[in-house]
C-alpha positions as CSV (number, residue, x, y, z in Angstrom):
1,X,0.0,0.0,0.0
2,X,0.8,3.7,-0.7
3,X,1.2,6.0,2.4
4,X,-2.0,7.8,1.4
5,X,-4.5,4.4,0.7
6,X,-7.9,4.5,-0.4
7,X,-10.4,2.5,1.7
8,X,-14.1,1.4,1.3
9,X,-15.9,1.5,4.6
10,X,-19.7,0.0,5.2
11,X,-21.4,0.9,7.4
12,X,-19.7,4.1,7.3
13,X,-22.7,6.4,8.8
14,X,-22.7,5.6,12.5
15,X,-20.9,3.4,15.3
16,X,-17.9,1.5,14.5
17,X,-17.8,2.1,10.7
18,X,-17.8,6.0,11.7
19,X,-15.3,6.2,13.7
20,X,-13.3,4.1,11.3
21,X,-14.2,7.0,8.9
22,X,-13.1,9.6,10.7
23,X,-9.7,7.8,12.3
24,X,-8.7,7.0,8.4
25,X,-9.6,10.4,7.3
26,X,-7.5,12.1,10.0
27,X,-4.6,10.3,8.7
28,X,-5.2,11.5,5.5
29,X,-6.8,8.9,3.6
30,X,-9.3,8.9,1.0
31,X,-12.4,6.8,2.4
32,X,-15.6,5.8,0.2
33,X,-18.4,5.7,3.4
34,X,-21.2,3.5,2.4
35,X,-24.2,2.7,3.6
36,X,-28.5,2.2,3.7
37,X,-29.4,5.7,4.7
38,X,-28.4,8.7,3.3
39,X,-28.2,11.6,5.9
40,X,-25.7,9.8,8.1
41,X,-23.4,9.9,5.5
42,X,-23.9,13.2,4.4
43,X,-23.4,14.0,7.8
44,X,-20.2,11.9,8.1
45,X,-19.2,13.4,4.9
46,X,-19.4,17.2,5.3
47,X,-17.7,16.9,8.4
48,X,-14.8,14.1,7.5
49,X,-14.4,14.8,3.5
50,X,-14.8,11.2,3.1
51,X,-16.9,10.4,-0.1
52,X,-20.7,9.2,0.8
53,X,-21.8,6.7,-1.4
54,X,-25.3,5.1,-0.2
55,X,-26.0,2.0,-1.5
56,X,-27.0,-1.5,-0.1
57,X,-24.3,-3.8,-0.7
58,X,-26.4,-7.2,-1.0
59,X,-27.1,-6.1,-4.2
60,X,-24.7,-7.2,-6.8
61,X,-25.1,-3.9,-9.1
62,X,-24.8,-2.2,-6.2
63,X,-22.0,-3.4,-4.6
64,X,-20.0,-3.3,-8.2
65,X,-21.4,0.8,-8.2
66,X,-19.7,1.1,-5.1
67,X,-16.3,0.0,-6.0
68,X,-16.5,1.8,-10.0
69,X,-17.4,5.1,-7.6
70,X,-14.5,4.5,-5.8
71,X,-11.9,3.8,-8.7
72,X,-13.8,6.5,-10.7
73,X,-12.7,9.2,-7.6
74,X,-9.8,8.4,-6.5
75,X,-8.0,5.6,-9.2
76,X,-7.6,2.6,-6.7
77,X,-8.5,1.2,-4.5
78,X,-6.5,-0.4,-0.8
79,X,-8.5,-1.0,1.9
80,X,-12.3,-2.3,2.6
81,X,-13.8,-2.5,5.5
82,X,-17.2,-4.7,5.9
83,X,-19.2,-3.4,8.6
84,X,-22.5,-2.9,7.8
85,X,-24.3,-5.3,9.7
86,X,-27.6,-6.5,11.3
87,X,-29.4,-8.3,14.2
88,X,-32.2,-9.8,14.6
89,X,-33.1,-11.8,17.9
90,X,-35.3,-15.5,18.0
91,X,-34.0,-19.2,18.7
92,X,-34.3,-21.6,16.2
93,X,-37.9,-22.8,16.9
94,X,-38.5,-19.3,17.1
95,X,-37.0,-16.5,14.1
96,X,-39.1,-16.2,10.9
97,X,-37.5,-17.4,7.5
98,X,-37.8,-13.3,6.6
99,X,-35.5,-12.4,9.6
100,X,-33.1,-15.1,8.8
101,X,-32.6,-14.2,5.3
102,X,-32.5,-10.3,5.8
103,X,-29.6,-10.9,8.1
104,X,-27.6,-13.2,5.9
105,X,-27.9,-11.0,3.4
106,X,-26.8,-7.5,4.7
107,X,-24.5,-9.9,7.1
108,X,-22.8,-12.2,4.5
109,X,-24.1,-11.9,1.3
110,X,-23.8,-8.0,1.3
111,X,-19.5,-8.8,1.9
112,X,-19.3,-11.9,-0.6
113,X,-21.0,-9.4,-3.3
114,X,-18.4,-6.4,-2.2
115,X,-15.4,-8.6,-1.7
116,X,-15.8,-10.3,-5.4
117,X,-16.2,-6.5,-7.1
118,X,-12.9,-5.5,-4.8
119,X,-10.5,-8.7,-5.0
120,X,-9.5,-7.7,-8.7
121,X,-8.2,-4.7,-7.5
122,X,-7.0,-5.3,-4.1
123,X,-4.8,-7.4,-6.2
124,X,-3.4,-5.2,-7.8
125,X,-2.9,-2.9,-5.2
126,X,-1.9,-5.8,-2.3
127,X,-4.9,-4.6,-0.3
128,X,-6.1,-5.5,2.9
129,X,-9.6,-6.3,4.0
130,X,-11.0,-6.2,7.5
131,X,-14.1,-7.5,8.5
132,X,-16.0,-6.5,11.7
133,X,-17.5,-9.6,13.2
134,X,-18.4,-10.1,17.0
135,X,-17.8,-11.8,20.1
136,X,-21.1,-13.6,18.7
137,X,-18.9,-15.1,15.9
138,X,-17.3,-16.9,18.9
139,X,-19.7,-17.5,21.9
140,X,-23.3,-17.2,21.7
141,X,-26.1,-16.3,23.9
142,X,-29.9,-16.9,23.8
143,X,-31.8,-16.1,21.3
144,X,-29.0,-14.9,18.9
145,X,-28.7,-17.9,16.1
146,X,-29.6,-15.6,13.0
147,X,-27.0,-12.9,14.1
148,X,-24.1,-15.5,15.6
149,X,-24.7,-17.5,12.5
150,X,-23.7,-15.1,10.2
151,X,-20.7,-13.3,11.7
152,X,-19.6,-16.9,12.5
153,X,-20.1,-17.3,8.7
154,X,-18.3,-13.7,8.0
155,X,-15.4,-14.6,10.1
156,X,-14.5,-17.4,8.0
157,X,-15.3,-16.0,4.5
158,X,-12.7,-13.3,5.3
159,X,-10.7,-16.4,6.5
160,X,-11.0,-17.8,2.7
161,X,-9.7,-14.3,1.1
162,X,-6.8,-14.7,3.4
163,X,-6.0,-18.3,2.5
164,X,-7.2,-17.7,-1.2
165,X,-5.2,-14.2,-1.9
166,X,-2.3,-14.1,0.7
167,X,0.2,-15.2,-2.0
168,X,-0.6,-12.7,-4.1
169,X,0.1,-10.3,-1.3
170,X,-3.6,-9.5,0.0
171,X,-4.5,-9.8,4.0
172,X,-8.0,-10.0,5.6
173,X,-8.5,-10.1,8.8
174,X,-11.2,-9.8,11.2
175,X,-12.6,-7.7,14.1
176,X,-14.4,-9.5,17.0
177,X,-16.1,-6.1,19.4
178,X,-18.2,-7.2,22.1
179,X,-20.5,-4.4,23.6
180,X,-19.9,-1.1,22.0
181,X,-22.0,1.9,22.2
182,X,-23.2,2.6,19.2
183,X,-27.0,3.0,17.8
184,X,-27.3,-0.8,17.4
185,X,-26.5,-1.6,20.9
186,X,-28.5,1.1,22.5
187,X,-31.4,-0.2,20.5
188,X,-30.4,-3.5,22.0
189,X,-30.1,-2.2,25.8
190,X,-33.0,0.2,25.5
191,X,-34.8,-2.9,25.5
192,X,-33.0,-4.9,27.8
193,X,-33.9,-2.1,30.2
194,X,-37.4,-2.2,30.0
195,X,-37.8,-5.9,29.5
196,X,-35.6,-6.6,33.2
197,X,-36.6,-3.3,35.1
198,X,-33.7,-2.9,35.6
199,X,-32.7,0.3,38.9
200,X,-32.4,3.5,37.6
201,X,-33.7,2.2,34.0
202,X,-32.2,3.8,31.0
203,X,-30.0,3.0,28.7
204,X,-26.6,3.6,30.5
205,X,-27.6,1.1,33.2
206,X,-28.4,-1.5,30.9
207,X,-25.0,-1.1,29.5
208,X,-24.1,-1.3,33.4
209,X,-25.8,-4.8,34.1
210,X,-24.2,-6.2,30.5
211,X,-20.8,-5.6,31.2
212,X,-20.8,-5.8,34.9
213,X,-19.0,-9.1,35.0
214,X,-16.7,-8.0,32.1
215,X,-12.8,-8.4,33.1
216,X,-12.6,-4.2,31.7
217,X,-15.9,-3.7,33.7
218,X,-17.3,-1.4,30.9
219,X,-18.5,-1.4,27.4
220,X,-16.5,0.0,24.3
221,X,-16.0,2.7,22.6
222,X,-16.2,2.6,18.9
223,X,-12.9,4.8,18.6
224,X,-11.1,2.4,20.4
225,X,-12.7,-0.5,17.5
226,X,-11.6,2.0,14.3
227,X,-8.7,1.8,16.2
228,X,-7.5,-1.5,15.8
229,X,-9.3,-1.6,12.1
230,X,-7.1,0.8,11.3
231,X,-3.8,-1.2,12.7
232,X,-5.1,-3.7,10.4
233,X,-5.1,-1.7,7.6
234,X,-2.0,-0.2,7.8
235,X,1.7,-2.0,6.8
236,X,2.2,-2.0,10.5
237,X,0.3,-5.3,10.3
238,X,2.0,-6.5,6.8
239,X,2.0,-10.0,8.6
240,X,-1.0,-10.4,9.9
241,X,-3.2,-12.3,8.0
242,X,-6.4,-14.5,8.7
243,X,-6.0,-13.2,12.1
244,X,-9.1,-13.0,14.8
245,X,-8.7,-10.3,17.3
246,X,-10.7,-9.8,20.1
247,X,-11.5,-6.2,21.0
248,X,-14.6,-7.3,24.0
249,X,-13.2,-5.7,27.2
250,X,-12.2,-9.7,28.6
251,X,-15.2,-10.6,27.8
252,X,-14.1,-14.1,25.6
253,X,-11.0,-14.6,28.1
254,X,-13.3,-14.9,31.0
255,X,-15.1,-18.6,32.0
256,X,-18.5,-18.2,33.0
257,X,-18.9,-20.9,35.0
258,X,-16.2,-19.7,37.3
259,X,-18.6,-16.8,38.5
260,X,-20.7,-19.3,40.3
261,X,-17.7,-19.2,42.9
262,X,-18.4,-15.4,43.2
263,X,-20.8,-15.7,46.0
264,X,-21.3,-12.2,46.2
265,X,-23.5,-11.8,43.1
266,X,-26.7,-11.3,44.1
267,X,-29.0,-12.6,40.7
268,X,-31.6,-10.0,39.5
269,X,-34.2,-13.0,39.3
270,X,-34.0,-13.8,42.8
271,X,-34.6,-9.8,44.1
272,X,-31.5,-8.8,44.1
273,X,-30.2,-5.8,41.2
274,X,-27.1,-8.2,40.4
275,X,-24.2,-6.2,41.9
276,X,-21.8,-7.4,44.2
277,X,-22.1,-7.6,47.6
């Protein structure tokens, strides 16, 4: 890669993919921001420089528009980040067929689609790829199969570019965040806070009782995500390649079942608000 590269982000209007954005732009890159709505990134764009392109990448015109719009601006292209991403709660017994399939789509079909209009010129320019997963890719938790499925199913297609391409000098690695504020997750915890009443209420003490037992004790930031997506990207991590990195606080280093020794943890079911005591 040049000095100056030229990265596609998804996702690039809020959370993780805009802090990715910005961090790249600060260091004087060219960034495509793409995404489903519009005003985000306009927003992200007057204020970054970074090129807004909205567009949903599970289509296959769509995704190839992205990359032409890219080549067309700025003549190459280096980076591309696959964020855009996703949830949608329900066991097995219990998602609809239209849930499962609109995740897999903007979850893994969305990436395959980007990923085959970029390889041809990641090639040439010995790109890099990085694809923000999750913790869910990893562990999973109840009612999550549609959402763990397919960033368990992200994590490896990025695995195949870097097996498939490394020889002819592209990397692709991926991201695994747990809890990070961004709109998703407070979506996520609004609910979480109605649904277990939890003291106080809100959104910030949902966030509170989900990363309570966390070895960091607090969710993250999505600076602190772009951060290592942008270590990724850079020739500071030239040997990195089909590498899974963690960014979750602790959270995938910690055993759960040695918190049953904590016998200070009062459970919310039983009465208690499920701090330590």
């Amino acid at each position: 890669m040049t000095d100056k590269r030229v990265v596609i982000v998804t996702g690039g209007g809020t959370g993780i993919g805009e802090a990715t954005v910005r961090l790249l732009r600060e260091g004087g890159h060219h960034v495509v921001a793409s995404g489903r709505r519009t005003e985000p990134l306009q927003r992200v764009e007057r204020e970054t420089g970074a090129l807004a392109y909205p567009s949903d990448v599970g289509d296959p015109d769509a995704a190839d528009g992205l990359v032409r719009a890219t080549l067309a601006a700025h003549g190459r292209l280096d980076g591309l980040v696959l964020n855009a991403g996703i949830g949608r709660g329900g066991a097995v017994g219990d998602m609809s067929l239209q849930d499962w399939d609109e995740v897999m789509r903007t979850n893994v079909t969305g990436p395959l689609l980007l990923l085959r209009a970029a390889i041809p010129h990641l090639l040439e320019s010995k790109g890099s790829v990085v694809a923000v997963a999750s913790v869910s890719a990893l562990r999973n938790g109840t009612s999550n199969a549609a959402y763990a499925t397919s960033k368990a199913a992200l994590l490896q297609l990025c695995r195949s570019v870097a097996v498939d391409y490394g020889r002819q000098g592209v990397r692709a690695n991926t991201v695994c965040p747990g809890w990070v504020r961004t709109e998703m997750a407070d979506r996520r915890m609004a609910r979480f806070a109605e649904e277990a009443e939890l003291p106080g209420g809100g959104v910030a003490a949902a966030y509170e009782e989900a990363t309570r037992y966390l070895p960091l004790g607090r969710p993250g930031e999505p600076r602190e995500i772009a951060e290592t997506i942008g270590w990724l990207l850079s020739p500071a991590a030239s040997y990195v390649n089909g590498a899974v990195l963690t960014v979750d606080g602790g959270a995938t280093a910690l055993d759960p079942g040695t918190l049953a020794f904590d016998f200070r943890i009062a459970p919310r079911g039983d009465g208690g608000s499920g701090t330590p005591r």
